[in-house]
VEXRO-144248 format. One record per residue: x, y, z of N, C-alpha, C in turn; residue number from 1. Coordinates in steps of 0.2 Angstrom, whole numbers, plus 5000, padded with zeros to 4 digits. Example, Ala and Ser with C-alpha at 12.3 -4.5 7.8 and 13.67 -1.06 7.14 Angstrom:
nu; nv; nw; cau; cav; caw; cu; cv; cw; i
5066; 4972; 5039; 5062; 4978; 5039; 5066; 4984; 5039; 1 .
5064; 4989; 5035; 5068; 4995; 5036; 5064; 5000; 5039; 2 .
END
This chain:
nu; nv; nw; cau; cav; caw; cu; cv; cw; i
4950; 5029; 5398; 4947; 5028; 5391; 4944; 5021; 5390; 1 .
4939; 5022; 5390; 4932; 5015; 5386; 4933; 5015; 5377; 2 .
4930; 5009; 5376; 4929; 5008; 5368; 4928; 5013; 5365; 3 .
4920; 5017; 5368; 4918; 5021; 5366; 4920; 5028; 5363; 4 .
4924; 5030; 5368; 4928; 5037; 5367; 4932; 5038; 5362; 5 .
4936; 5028; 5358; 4940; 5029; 5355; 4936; 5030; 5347; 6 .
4930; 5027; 5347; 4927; 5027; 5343; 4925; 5033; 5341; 7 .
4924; 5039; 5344; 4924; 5046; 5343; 4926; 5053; 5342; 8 .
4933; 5048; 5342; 4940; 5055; 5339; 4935; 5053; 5329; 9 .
4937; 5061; 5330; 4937; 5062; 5323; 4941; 5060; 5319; 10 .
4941; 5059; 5313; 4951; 5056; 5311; 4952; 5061; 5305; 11 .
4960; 5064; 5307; 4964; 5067; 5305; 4964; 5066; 5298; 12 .
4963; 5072; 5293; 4963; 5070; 5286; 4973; 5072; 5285; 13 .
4972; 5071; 5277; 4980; 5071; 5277; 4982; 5078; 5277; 14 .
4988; 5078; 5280; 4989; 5084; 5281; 4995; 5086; 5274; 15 .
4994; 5094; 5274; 4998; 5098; 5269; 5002; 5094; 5264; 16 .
5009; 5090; 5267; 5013; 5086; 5264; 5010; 5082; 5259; 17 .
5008; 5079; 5264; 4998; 5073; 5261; 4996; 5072; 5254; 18 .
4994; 5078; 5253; 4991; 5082; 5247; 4993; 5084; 5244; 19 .
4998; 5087; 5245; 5007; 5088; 5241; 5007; 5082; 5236; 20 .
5009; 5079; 5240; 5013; 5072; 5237; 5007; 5067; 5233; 21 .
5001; 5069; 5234; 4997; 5067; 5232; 4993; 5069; 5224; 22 .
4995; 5075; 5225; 4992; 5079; 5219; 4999; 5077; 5213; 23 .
5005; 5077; 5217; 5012; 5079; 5213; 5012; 5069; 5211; 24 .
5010; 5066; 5214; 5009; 5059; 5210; 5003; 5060; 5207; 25 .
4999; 5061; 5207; 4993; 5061; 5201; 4995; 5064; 5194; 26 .
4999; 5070; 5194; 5000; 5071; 5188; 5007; 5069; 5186; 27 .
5012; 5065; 5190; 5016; 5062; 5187; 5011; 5056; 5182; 28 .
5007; 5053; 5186; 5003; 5045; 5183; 5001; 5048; 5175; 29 .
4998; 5054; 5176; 4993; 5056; 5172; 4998; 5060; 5164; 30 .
5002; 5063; 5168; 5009; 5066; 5160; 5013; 5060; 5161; 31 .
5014; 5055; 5161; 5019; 5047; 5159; 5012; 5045; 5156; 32 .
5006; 5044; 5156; 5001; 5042; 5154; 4998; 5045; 5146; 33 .
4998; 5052; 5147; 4998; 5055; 5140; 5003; 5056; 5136; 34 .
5011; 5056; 5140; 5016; 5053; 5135; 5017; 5048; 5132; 35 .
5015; 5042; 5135; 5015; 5035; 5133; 5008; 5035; 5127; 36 .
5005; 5036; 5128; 4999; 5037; 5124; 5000; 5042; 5116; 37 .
5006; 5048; 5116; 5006; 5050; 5111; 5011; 5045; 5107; 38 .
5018; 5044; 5113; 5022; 5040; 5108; 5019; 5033; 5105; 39 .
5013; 5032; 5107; 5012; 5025; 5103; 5007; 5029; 5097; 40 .
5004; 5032; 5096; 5001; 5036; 5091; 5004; 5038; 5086; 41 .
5010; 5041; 5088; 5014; 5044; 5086; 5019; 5037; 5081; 42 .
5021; 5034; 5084; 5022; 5026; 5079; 5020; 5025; 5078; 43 .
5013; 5024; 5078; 5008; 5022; 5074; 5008; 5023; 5066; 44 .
5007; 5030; 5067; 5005; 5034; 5062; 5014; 5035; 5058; 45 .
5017; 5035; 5060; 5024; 5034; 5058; 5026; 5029; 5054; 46 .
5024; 5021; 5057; 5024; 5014; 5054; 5019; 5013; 5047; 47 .
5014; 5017; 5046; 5008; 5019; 5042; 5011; 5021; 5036; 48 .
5016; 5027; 5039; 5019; 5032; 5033; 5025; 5027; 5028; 49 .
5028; 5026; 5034; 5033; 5024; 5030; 5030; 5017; 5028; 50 .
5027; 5013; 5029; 5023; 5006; 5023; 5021; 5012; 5016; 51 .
5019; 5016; 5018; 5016; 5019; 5011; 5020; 5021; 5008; 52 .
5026; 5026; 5009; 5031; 5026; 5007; 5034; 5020; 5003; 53 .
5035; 5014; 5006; 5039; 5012; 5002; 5033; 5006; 4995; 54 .
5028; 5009; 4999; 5023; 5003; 4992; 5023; 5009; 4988; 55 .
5023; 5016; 4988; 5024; 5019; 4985; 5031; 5019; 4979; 56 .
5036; 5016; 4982; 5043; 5016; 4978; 5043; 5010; 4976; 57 .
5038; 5004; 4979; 5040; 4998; 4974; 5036; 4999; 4969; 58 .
5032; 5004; 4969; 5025; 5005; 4963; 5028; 5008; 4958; 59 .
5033; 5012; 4959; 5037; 5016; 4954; 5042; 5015; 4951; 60 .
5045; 5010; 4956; 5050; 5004; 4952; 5048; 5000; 4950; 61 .
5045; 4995; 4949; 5039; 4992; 4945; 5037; 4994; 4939; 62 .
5032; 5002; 4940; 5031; 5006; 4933; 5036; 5006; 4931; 63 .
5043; 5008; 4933; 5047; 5010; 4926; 5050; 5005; 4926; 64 .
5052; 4996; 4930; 5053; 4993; 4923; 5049; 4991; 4918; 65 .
5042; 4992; 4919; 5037; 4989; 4912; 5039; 4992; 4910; 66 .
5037; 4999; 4909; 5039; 5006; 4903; 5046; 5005; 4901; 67 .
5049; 5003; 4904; 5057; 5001; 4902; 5055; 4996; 4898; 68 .
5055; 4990; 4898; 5051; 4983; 4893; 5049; 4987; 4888; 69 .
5042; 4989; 4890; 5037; 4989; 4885; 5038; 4997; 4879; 70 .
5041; 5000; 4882; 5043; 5007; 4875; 5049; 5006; 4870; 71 .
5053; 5001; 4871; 5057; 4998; 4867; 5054; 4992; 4863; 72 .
5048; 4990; 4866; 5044; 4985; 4861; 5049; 4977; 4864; 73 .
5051; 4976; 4870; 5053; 4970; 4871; 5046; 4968; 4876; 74 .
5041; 4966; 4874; 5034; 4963; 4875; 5036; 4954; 4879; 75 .
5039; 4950; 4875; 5042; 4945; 4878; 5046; 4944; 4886; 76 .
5052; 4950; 4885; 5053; 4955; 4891; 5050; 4956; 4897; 77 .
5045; 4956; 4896; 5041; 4961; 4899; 5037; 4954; 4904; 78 .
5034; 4949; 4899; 5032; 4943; 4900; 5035; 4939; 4903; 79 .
5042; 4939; 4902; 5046; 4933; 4907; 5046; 4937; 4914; 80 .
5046; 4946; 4915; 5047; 4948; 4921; 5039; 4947; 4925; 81 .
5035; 4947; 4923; 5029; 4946; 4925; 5029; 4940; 4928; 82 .
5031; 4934; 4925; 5032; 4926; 4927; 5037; 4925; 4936; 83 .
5042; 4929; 4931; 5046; 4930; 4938; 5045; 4932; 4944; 84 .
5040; 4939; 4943; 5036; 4942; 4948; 5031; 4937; 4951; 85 .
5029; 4933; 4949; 5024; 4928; 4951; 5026; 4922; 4954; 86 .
5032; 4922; 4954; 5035; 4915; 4959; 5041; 4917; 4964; 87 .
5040; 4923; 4967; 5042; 4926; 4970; 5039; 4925; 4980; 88 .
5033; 4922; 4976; 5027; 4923; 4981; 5030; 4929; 4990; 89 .
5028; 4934; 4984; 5029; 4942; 4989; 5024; 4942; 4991; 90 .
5015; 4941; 4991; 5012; 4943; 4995; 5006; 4948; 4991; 91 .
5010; 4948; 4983; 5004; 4951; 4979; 5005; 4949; 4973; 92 .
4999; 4950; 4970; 5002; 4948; 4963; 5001; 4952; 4958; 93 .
5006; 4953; 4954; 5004; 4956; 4948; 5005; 4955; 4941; 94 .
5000; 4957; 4936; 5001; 4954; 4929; 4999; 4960; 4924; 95 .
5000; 4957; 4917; 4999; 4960; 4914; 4991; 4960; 4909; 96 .
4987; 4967; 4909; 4980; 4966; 4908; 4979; 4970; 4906; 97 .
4974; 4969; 4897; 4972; 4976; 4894; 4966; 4980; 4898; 98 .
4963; 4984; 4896; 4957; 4990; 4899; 4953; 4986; 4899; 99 .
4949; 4982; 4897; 4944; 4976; 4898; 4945; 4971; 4902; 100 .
4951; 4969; 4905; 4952; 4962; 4910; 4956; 4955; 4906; 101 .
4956; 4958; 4899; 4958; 4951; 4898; 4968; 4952; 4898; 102 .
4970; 4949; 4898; 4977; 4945; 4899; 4981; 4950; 4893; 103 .
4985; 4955; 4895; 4988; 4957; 4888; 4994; 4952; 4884; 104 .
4995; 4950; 4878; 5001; 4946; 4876; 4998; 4939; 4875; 105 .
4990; 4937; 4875; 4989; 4932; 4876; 4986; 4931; 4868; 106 .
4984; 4933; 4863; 4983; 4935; 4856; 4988; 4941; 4851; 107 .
4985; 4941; 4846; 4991; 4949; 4842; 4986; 4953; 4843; 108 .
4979; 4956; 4846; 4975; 4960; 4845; 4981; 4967; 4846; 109 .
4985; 4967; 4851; 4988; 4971; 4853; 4996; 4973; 4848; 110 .
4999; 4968; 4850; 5002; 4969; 4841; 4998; 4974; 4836; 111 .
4992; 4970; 4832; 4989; 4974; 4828; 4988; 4980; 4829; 112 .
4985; 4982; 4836; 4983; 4988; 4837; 4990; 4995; 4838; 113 .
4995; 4991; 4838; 5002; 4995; 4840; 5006; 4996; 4832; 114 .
5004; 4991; 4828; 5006; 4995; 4820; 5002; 4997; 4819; 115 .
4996; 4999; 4818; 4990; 5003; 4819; 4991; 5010; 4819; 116 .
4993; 5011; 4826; 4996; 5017; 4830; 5002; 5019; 4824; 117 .
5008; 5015; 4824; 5012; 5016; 4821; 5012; 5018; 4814; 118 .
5007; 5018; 4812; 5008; 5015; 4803; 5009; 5012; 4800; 119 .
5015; 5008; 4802; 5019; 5001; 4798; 5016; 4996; 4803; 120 .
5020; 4990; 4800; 5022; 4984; 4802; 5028; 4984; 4807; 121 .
5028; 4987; 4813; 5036; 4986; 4819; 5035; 4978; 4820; 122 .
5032; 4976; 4822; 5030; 4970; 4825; 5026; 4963; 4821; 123 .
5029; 4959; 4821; 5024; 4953; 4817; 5022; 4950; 4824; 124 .
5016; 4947; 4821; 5010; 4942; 4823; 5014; 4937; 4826; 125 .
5013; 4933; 4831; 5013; 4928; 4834; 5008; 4921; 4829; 126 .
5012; 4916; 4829; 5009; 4912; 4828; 5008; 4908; 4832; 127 .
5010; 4907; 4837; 5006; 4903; 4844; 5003; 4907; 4848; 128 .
4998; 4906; 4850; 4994; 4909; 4859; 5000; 4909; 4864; 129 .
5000; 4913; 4870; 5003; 4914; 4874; 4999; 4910; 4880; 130 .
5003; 4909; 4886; 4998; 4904; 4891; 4992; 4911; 4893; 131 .
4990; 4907; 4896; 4984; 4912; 4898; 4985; 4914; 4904; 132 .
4984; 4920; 4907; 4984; 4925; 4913; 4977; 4923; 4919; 133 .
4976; 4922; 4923; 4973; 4921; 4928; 4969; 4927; 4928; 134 .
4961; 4930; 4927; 4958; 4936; 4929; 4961; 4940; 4936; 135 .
4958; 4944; 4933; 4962; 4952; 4938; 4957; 4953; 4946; 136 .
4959; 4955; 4949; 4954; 4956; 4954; 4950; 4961; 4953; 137 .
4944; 4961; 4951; 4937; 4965; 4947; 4939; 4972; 4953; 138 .
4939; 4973; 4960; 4935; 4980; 4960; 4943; 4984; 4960; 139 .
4950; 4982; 4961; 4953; 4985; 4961; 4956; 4987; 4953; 140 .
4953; 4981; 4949; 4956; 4982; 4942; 4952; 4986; 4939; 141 .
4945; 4988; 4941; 4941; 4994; 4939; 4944; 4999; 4940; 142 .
4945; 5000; 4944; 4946; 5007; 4951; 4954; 5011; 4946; 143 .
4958; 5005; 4943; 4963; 5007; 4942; 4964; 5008; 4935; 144 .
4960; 5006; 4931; 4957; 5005; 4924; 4952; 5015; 4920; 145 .
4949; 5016; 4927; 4946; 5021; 4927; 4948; 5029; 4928; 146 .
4955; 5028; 4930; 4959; 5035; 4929; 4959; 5036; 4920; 147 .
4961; 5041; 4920; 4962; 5045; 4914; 4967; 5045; 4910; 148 .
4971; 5039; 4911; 4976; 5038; 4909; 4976; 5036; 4900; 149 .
4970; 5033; 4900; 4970; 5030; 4891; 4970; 5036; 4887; 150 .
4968; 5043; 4890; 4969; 5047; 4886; 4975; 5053; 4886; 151 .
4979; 5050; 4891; 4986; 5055; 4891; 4993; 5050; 4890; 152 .
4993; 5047; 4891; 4999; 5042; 4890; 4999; 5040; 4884; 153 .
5006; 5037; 4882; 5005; 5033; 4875; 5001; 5036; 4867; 154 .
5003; 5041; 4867; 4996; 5045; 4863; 5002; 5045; 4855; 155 .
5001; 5040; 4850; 5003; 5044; 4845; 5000; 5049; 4840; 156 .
5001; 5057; 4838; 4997; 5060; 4834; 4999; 5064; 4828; 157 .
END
């Protein structure tokens, strides 16, 4: 045998086993590949849920302490926990703001407009201003000012 003759064997493809073993690894690579693939999707969306959940449970512990504060008329209350809320530096801020943007507690409009509501006098006027409140962030104070709420809430008739 010459160089030549070696050059011209054919070459054997893989046999049976070959192909076996070949196929039966591809779909291992490829199902470890789409399970790995769901479980991260899958925590994903999971990680997503539960952040919403629970800004959903701080949103409603929140509301009920101001309604707690504010339907027993301790307005001062309400104000020191808003301060307190603000040196917390949690990461958001929040205050207290009428349906216009400006600062609630920071004049009697609101006072007056609550014996108003009432018929009497519950509350007297302030004779000092309160410190002033920092503006709200415009498009989520819109956003949330625009539900339907001034007309189902709080409604004396």
């Amino acid at each position: 045998m010459n160089g030549t003759e070696n050059a011209k064997v054919p070459r054997r493809g893989l046999s049976l086993a070959g192909r076996i073993n070949l196929i039966v690894s591809a779909a291992l690579v490829a199902g470890l590949g789409l399970a790995a693939t769901v479980f991260v999707f899958g925590m994903a969306s999971t990680r997503a849920s539960l952040s919403g959940m629970a800004l959903q449970r701080e949103a409603d512990i929140l509301y009920s302490s101001i309604e707690n504060f504010m339907l027993v008329g301790e307005a001062p209350v309400a104000v020191k926990f808003f301060r307190d809320l603000a040196g917390l530096e949690s990461g958001f801020r929040v205050g207290l703001y009428r349906r216009d943007g400006q600062g609630a507690f920071g004049d009697n409009s609101t006072i007056t407009t609550v014996n108003a509501n009432l018929m009497r006098e519950r509350f007297t006027p302030r004779m000092s201003s309160a410190v002033p409140v920092a503006a709200p962030e415009r498009p989520y104070f819109d956003d949330s000012v625009t539900m339907p709420f001034r007309t189902t809430l709080f409604r004396l008739e």
